[in-house]
C-alpha positions in Angstrom: 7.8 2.3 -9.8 7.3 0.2 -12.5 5.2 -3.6 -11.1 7.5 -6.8 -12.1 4.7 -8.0 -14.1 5.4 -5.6 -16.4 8.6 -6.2 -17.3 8.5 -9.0 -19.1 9.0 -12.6 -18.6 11.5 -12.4 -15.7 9.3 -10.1 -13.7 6.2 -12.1 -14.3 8.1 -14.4 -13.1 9.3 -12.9 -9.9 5.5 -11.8 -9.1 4.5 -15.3 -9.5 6.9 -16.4 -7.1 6.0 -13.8 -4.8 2.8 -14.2 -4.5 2.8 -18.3 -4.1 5.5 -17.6 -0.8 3.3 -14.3 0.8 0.0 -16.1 0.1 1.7 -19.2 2.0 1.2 -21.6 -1.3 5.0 -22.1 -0.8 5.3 -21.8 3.4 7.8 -20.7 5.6 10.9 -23.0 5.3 10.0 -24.9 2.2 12.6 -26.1 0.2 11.8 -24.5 -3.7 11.9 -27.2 -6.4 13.8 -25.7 -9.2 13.0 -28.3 -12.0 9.2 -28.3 -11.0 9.0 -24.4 -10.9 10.7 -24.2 -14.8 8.5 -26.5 -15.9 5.2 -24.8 -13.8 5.9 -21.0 -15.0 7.4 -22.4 -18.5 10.5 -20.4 -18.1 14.3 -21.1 -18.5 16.2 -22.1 -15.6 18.7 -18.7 -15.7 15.9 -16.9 -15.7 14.0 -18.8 -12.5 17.2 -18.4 -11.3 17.1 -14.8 -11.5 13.7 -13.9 -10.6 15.1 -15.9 -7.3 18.0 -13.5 -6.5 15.1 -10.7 -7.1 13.3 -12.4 -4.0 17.1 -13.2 -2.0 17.7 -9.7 -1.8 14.5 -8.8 -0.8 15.1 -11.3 2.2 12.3 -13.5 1.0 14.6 -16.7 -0.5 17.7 -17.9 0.5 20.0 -20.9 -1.0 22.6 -23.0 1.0 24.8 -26.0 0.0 22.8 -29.4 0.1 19.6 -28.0 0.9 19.1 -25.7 -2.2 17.2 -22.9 -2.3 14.3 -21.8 0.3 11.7 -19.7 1.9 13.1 -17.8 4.8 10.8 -16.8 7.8 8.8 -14.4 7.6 10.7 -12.3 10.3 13.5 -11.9 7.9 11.5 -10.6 4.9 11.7 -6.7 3.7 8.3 -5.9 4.7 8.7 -2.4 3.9 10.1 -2.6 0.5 7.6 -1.1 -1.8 7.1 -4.3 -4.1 6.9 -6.5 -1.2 4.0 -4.1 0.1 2.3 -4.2 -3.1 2.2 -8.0 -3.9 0.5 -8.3 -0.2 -2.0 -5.6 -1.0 -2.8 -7.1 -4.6 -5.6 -9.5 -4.7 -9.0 -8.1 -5.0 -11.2 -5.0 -4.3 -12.0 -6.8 -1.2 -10.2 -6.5 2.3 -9.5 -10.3 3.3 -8.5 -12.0 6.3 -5.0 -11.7 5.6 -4.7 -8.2 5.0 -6.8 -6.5 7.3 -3.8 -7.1 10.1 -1.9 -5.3 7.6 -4.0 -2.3 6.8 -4.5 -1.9 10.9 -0.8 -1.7 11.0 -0.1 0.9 7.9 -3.2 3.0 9.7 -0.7 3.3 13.0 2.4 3.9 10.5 0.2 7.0 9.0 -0.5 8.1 12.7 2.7 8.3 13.9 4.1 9.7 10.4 1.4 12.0 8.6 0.7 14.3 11.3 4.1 15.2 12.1 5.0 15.2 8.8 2.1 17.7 8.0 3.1 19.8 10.6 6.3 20.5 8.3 4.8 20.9 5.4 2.5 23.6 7.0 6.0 25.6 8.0 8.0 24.8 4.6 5.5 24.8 1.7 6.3 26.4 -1.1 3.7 27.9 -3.9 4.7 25.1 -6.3 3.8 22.7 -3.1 0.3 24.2 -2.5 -0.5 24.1 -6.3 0.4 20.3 -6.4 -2.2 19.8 -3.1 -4.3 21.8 -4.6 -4.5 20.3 -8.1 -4.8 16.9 -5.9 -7.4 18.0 -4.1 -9.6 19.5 -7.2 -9.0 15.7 -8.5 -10.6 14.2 -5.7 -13.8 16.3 -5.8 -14.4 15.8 -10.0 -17.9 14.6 -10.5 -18.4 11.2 -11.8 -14.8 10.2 -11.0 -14.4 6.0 -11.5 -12.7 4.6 -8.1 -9.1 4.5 -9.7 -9.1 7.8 -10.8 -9.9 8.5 -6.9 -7.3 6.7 -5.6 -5.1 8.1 -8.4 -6.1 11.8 -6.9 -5.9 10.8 -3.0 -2.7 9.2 -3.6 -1.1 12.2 -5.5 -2.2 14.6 -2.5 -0.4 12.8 0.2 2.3 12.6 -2.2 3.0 16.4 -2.3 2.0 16.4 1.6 5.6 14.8 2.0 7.1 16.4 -0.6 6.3 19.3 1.1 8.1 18.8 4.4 11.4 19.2 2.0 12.5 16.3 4.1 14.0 13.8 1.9 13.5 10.5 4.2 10.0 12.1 4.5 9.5 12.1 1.5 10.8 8.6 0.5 8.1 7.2 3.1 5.8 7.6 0.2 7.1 4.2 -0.7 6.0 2.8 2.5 2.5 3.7 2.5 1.5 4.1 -1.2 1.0 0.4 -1.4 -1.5 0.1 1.7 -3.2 3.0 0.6 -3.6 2.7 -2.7 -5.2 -0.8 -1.8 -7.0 0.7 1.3 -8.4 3.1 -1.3 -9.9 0.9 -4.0 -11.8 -0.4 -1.0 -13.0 2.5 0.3 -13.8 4.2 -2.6 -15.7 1.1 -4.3 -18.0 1.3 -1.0 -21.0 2.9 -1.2 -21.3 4.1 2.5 -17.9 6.0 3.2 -17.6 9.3 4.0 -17.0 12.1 1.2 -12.7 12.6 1.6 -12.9 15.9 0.2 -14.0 18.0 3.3 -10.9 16.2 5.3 -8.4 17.2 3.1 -9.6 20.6 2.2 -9.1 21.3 6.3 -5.7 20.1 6.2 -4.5 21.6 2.6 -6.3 25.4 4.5 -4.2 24.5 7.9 -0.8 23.9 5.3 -1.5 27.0 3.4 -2.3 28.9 6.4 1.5 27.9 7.8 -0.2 26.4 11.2 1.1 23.5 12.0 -1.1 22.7 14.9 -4.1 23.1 13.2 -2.3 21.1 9.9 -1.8 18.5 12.9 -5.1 18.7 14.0 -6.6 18.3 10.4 -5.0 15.1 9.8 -5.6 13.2 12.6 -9.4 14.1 11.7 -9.0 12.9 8.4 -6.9 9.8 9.5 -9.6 9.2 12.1 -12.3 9.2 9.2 -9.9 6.9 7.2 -10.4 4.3 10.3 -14.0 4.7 10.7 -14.3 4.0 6.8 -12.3 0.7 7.5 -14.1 -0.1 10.3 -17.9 0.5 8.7 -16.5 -1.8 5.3 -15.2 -4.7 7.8 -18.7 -4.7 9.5 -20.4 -4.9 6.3 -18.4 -7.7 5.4 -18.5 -9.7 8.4 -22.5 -9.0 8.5 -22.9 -10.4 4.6 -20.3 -13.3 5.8 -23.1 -14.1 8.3 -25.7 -14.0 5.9 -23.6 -16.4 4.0 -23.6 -19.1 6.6 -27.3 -18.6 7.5 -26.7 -16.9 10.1 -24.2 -18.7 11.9 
């Protein structure tokens, strides 16, 4: 999927909006001034006003007679749209504050859904499936790979992981958790202290190829378990050079 920002002016445009109401520069209820906002982003009214129906149906925005157009709560946005996701992943290398609560919640998503879903995949695969985990997997392990071409590989083998289960609401959850950890990625991967992924997913691509799902099963919730120990080694790093920061404090 294609990011808004590249699509122009209207989808620069609907980022920008976007990321003002997730990052709370434009809160929870707040009536939008229209006028301001054309003059702000430098864009015509039709296409603020598009960019807005963008974020409606995404159950971000709302507009009602005599009190315009505004931010909805929270509880009503489309939190598992894939651009939704992505805009409240996007903002640095660095897991903040307002994302971690986020990530913690994709890592139970990806414990309730990968291992099952592996299990299929380990009973269905196909020889075009394995040769797409494979060609993931050889990727991953390429010497002096940069951390987006890392991502790039990890993401591309849990890709053909769903794909594999021939399931096609599976395989759409790809949407749901590409996002998270394609961002959860760049951190881990930029971090010089995380564990090397390869030996994970060479356990779970041998479980899938042998056709045993409850060693498939087993596999993943090995790697998933390394995933959150990565997490959880990066956030004490940070919270220990936070502390630095403050003297000490």
């Amino acid at each position: 999927m294609t990011p808004y920002a590249r699509r122009g002016v209207h989808g620069q445009t609907v980022e920008a909006l976007a990321r003002r109401i997730l990052g709370g520069r434009i809160p929870e209820g707040a009536t939008l001034d229209l006028v301001a906002l054309q003059s702000e982003l430098d864009v015509s009214l039709t296409a603020l006003r598009e960019s807005l129906k963008v974020l409606a149906a995404k159950g971000m925005v709302d507009a009602r007679q005599k009190r315009g157009t505004f931010v909805r709560a929270r509880a009503d946005w489309n939190l598992l749209d894939a651009d939704v996701l992505r805009w409240q992943f996007e903002g640095g290398e660095q897991a903040t504050d307002a994302d971690r609560t986020l990530l913690r919640n994709l890592a139970e998503v990806r414990v309730i859904v990968e291992p099952a879903a592996v299990r299929l995949a380990a009973e269905r695969r196909t020889d075009d499936d394995l040769a797409a985990l494979e060609a993931a997997l050889e990727a991953m392990g390429e010497e002096g790979f940069d951390p987006g071409q890392a991502v790039a590989a990890d993401l591309a083998f849990h890709r053909a992981l769903l794909t594999a289960t021939h399931n096609e609401l599976l395989q759409r959850m790809e949407m749901v958790i590409e996002p998270g950890l394609a961002h959860r990625d760049r951190i881990v991967h930029s971090h010089p202290h995380s564990e090397d992924p390869v030996p994970a997913h060479r356990a779970v691509l041998d479980a899938v190829r042998d056709k045993d799902p409850q060693a498939a099963e087993a596999a993943m919730r090995a790697l998933l378990a390394q995933a959150g120990r990565d997490l959880d080694r990066i956030e004490a790093d940070d919270d220990d050079d936070d502390t630095k920061g403050t003297g000490g404090k």
